[in-house]
Structure formats: structure tokens, C-alpha cells
N, C-alpha and C positions, 0 to 999 in steps of 0.2 A: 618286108618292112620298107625297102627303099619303094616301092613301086605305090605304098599306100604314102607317104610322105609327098611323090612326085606326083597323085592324082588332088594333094591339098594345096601344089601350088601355085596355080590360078587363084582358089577361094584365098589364099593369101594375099595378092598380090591385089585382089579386087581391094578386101579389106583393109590396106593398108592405102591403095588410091583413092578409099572414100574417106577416110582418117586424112589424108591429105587433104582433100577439096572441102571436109569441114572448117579444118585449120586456118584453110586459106582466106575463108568466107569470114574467119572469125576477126582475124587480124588484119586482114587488109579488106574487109567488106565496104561499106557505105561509113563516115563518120555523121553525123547528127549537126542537124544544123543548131546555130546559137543567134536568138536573136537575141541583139545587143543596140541598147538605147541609142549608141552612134547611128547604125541602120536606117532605124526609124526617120531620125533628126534628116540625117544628111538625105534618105530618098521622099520627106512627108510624105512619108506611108505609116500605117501600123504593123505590130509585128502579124496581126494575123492575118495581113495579106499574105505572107510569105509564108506562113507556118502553119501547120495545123492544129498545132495545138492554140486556141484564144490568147492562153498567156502566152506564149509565142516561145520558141526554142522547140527544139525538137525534130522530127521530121515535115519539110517542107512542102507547099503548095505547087502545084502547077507551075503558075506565076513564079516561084522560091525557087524553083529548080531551075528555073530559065535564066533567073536573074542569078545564081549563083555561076552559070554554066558560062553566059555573057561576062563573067569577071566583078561583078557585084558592084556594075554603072551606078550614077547617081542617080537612077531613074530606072524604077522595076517595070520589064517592060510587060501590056496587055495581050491579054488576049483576047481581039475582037472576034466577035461571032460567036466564039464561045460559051454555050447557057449553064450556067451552073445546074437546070436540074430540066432537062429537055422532057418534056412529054405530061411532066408533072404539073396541076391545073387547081387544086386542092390549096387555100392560103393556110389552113395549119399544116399541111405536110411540107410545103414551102418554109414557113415559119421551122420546121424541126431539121431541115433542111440545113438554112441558111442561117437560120438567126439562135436557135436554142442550146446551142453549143454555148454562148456566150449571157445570153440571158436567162437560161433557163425554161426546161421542157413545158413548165405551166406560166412561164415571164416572172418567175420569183426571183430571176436575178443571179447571177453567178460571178461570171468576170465583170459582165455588162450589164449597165442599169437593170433594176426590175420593171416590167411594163408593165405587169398586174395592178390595174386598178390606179395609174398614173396618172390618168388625163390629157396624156398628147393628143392631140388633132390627126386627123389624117394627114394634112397639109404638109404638118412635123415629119410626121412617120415616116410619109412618101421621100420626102427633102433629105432625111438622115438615110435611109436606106439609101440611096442616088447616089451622096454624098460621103457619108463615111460620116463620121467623127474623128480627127485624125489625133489628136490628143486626148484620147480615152480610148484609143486603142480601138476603133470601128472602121473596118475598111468601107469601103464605095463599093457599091453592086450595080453602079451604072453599066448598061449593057448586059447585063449578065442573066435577064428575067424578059422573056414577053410584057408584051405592055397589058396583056390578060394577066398572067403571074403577076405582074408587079401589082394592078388593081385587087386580085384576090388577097396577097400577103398585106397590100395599107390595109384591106378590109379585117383581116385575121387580125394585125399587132394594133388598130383600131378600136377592135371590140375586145383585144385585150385590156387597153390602157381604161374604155372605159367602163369594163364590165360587162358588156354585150358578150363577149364570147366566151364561149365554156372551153378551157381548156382539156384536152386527154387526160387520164385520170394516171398519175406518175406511177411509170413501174418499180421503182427506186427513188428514193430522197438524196440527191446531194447537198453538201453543207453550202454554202453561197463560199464563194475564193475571199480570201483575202489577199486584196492585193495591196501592197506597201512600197510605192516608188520613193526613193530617192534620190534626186539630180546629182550625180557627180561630178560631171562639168557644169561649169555658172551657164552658160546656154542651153543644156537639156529642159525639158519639161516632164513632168510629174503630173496626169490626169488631167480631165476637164477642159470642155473648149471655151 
């Protein structure tokens, strides 16, 4: 009996260091990032520079981790050179890429505007892509697309707005977000540039 106790324990001692290192993982692993309207304000950024989820909170971006790692500056730093989707040449796989997290996989709109059937100009398109929208929650992609990418995706979110382009045919319906700001400081902002 003592010889079959002492051949079980290793398999013990295994299974009580992997009970351990889940533990550990559980309680002291990563905490979640919180985007918080101060963020935003204080670095004019949106929250989904930093986060990846559109509405923002949650696990963070590239960019989100650098800037948390930096001390969480008044100024989230870039990353130049960096392509958000290298190799890729396609403006609706760019568009499902870059942009359909937040607007929706056919431009029906989710966190961000619907583009379906809008009317934007490319001019728009190109400028808000570049630029962001920083008070509706749109980061800037400046840098982040070849100047090919970037002509293929105005072409894509283009013949979305005006109905030239057929979107992919949705493998799932999401509900559109609603989103409900509230300023709680007198200096926040709540939507819309």
C-alpha cells in the first residue's frame, strides 16, 4: 500500500502546481481596461483608439497598452509605420477590417453612423477616415492604410453611402448599439462633431 501511495506522488504534486498556476492566472492575471470619458477628454482621442471593443472599455489596443504601460500621458502615443491590415488590397475586407466593427458589417450602423445609402462624397469619406471623428467616438487611420488601401476602402465606404456597392450578405444580424452619453463633468462632451 505505502509503495502505491508513493508511485501517486508526483501525479499529486503535478496536480496541485496546476491548481496553483490556474489560481494565480485567475486572481492576479491581466485586469480590463475601463475607458472613461476623462481619457477621452483629457488625451482628444476616442475610446476605440485604445480599446477594442468600439464602445470602448475592455480589452485594449496596441496603442491602449502602450499608453497604459507609458503611465497613461496626456497624449496616446502612435505607432508609425504600423499598417493596420499589411498585405490586404480588397476595400470591403478593409472596410470589415477597419470600419464594420463600428458601423456595421453591411454600413447598417452599430456604434457608428450607418453608411448604407448615406450620401457621403468620397472627399468625406477619405477626410473622416484620416481624421477620425473625435467626438462620436471615431479614431483617425492616418498612417495606418497604403495610399492603395486607403483609395480601395473611400471606393468601398463610397459606393456604400451611395449605393453602388453591394455589401456581403450578413452571416448574423446584430441589433444597431445604443449608445446613451451623459456628461458628468460641465466640460465633457456627449456625441457629434
Amino acid at each position: 500500500m505505502k509503495s502505491v501511495s508513493f508511485r501517486l506522488w508526483p501525479l499529486t504534486l503535478l496536480a496541485l502546481t496546476g491548481v496553483s498556476v490556474v489560481l494565480l492566472i485567475l486572481f492576479w492575471g491581466a485586469t480590463p481596461g475601463h475607458a472613461l470619458p476623462e481619457y477621452a477628454a483629457r488625451t482628444n482621442e476616442s475610446c476605440a483608439t485604445c480599446h477594442v471593443s468600439p464602445g470602448g472599455g475592455g480589452p485594449r489596443t496596441l496603442r491602449g497598452m502602450l499608453w497604459a504601460a507609458r503611465g497613461k500621458p496626456d497624449q496616446v502615443p502612435d505607432l508609425p509605420g504600423v499598417l493596420l491590415a499589411p498585405g490586404v488590397s480588397d476595400g470591403a475586407e478593409l472596410y470589415d477590417i477597419a470600419c464594420a466593427a463600428c458601423h456595421g458589417a453591411r454600413g447598417e450602423g452599430l456604434f457608428g453612423v450607418a453608411l448604407t445609402n448615406s450620401g457621403l462624397p468620397d472627399n468625406k469619406v477619405r477626410t473622416q477616415i484620416l481624421n477620425g471623428r473625435v467626438r462620436s467616438g471615431m479614431p483617425a487611420f492616418k498612417g495606418k492604410f497604403t495610399a492603395k488601401q486607403l483609395d480601395a476602402l473611400v471606393k468601398y465606404v463610397a459606393g456604400l453611402a451611395s449605393g453602388d456597392a453591394t455589401p456581403p450578405p450578413a452571416a448574423y444580424r446584430l441589433e444597431p448599439g445604443k449608445l446613451q452619453c451623459v456628461p458628468s463633468p460641465e466640460n465633457a462632451f456627449c456625441g457629434g462633431n
